[in-house]
N, C-alpha and C positions, 0 to 999 in steps of 0.2 A: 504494500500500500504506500503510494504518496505523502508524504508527509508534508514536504516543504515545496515550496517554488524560487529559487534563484534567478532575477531577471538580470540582464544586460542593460545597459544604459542607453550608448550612442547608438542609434540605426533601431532599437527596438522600442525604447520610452520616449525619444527626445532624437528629431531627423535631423542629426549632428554631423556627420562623416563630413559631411560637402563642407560644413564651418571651419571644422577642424583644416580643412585639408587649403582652404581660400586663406585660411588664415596663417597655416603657415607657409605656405606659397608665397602670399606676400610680404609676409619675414624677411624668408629668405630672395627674396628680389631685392628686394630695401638696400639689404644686406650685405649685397653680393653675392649669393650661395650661388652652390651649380645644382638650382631643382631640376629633378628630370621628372620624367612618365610615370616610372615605377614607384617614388616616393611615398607617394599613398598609401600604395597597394603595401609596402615592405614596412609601414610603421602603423597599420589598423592592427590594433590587438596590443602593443609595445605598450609599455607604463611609461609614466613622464620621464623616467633614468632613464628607459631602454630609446626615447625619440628624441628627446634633447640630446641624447651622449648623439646619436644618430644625424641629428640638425647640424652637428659640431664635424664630427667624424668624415661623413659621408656627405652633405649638402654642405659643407666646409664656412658655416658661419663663423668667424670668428669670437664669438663672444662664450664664453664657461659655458658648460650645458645647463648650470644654475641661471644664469642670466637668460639663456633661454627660455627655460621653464616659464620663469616668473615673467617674461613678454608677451609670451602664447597666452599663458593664461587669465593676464591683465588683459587681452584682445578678448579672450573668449566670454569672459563675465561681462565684459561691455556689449558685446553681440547679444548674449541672453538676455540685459537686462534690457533692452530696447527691442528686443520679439526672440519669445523660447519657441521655437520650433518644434513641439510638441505631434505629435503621432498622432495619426485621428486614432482615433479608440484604444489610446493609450490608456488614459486615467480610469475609461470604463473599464478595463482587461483585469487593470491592478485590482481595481475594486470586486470584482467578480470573482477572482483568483483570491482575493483576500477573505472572503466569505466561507471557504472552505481550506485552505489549504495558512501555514504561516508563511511568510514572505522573505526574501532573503537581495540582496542587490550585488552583483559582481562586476565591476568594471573598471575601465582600463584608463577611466578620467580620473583627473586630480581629483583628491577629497575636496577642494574649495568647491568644485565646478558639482559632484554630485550631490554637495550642502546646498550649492545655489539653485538648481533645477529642482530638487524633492521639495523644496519649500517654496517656490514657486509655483509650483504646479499641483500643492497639497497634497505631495502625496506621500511625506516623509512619516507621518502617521500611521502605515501598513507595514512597513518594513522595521520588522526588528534587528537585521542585522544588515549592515551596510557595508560593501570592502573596495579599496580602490587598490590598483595595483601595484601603487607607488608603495606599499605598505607591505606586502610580500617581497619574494626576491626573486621571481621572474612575470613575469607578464604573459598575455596567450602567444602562443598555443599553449604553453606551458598550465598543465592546470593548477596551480597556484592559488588563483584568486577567487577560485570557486571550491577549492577545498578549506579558507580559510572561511570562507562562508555560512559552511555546513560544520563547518567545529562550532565556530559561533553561536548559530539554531541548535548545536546539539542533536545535529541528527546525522543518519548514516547518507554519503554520497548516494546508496544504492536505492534510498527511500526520499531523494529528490529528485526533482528537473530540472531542467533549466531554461531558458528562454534566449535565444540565439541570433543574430542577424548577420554574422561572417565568416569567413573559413575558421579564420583564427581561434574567433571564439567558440564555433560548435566543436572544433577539435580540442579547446581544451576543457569544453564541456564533457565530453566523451572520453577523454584522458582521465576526467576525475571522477567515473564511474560512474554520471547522474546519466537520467533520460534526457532526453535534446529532443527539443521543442526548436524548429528552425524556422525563422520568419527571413526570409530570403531578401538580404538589401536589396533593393532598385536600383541606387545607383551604383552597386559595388559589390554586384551577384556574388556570392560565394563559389569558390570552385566545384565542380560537379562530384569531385573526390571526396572533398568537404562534408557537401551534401550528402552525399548516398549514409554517412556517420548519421545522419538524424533521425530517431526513432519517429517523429512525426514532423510533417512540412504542411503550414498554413501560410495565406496570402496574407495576412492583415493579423494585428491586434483582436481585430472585434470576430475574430473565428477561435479564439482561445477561450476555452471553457474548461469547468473542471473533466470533462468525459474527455477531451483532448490530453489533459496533464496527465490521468490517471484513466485508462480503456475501462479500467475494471467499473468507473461510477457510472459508462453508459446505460 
């Protein structure tokens, strides 16, 4: 049986991917970097150490990966606080899910940025346990941040879900034994390898129900 539900943040609560990625694109313009194509695609899922060390390393900003961090994400709460890009049937999904199952949040945003969205968006009230990646010691795929998740809740990897929206993250949903619930980004499909890992694929937030997270309460 089901117990918990672990959701994802960017791409599944909050249509962030394209934020993140505008914003640090034009960082590193600003900046001098040498952004390429793949940038995106090679830091969805990374924790703020793993994209800053990465913004530094690789797109060759010159400034600490600390002074990075803290620019992205002085950009990003500026972003939110003038339009959160909220999911249609985001907040209904949480609350639905929250009705039967306890709530858990696993994501790969700074903690400032999933303090700023969950209370904006009301919906930091459902979630007992909250984990950013910056706070474990790797990031997805790595399951890391959805095993810290499930220590947290006090329950068994094998008796939660999880809620998904990229390769990254369904693999390292899958990695840390939960059921994977996959909502397919739009703008940043998951690879089909990815995919085929998810015990269930919905189009949308407002197709998750409890008989989704758990077959057995059809």
């Amino acid at each position: 049986m089901i117990q918990a539900v672990v959701f994802d943040l960017d791409g599944v609560l909050v249509d962030s991917e394209h934020v993140w990625d505008d914003v640090r694109e034009t960082l590193a313009r600003e900046r001098g970097g040498r952004w390429h194509a793949g940038a995106q695609a090679d830091m969805m899922g990374m924790s703020s150490t793993e994209w800053s060390r990465y913004m530094h390393d690789v797109v060759g900003l010159r400034e600490t990966p600390e002074e990075i961090n803290d620019e992205v994400v002085r950009r990003m709460r500026a972003t939110y606080a003038a339009h959160l890009p909220l999911v249609d049937g985001a907040v209904e999904a949480v609350e639905r899910l929250g009705g039967s199952f306890r709530l858990g949040l696993a994501s790969s945003s700074n903690r400032q940025l999933i303090d700023v969205v969950l209370a904006a968006s009301g919906l930091a009230r459902w979630f007992e346990a909250t984990v950013s990646a910056e706070e474990v010691v790797r990031g997805k795929p790595a399951p890391d941040v959805f095993l810290e998740a499930v220590r947290r809740l006090e329950i068994e990897p094998g008796r939660s879900a999880a809620v998904e929206d990229s390769a990254n993250g369904i693999r390292a949903a899958k990695a840390a034994g939960m059921r994977v619930i996959a909502i397919p980004n739009r703008r940043y499909p998951p690879a089909g390898d990815a995919l085929a890992l998810a015990d269930a694929i919905v189009e949308s937030p407002g197709e998750l129900t409890p008989a989704i997270v758990d077959p057995r309460l059809a």
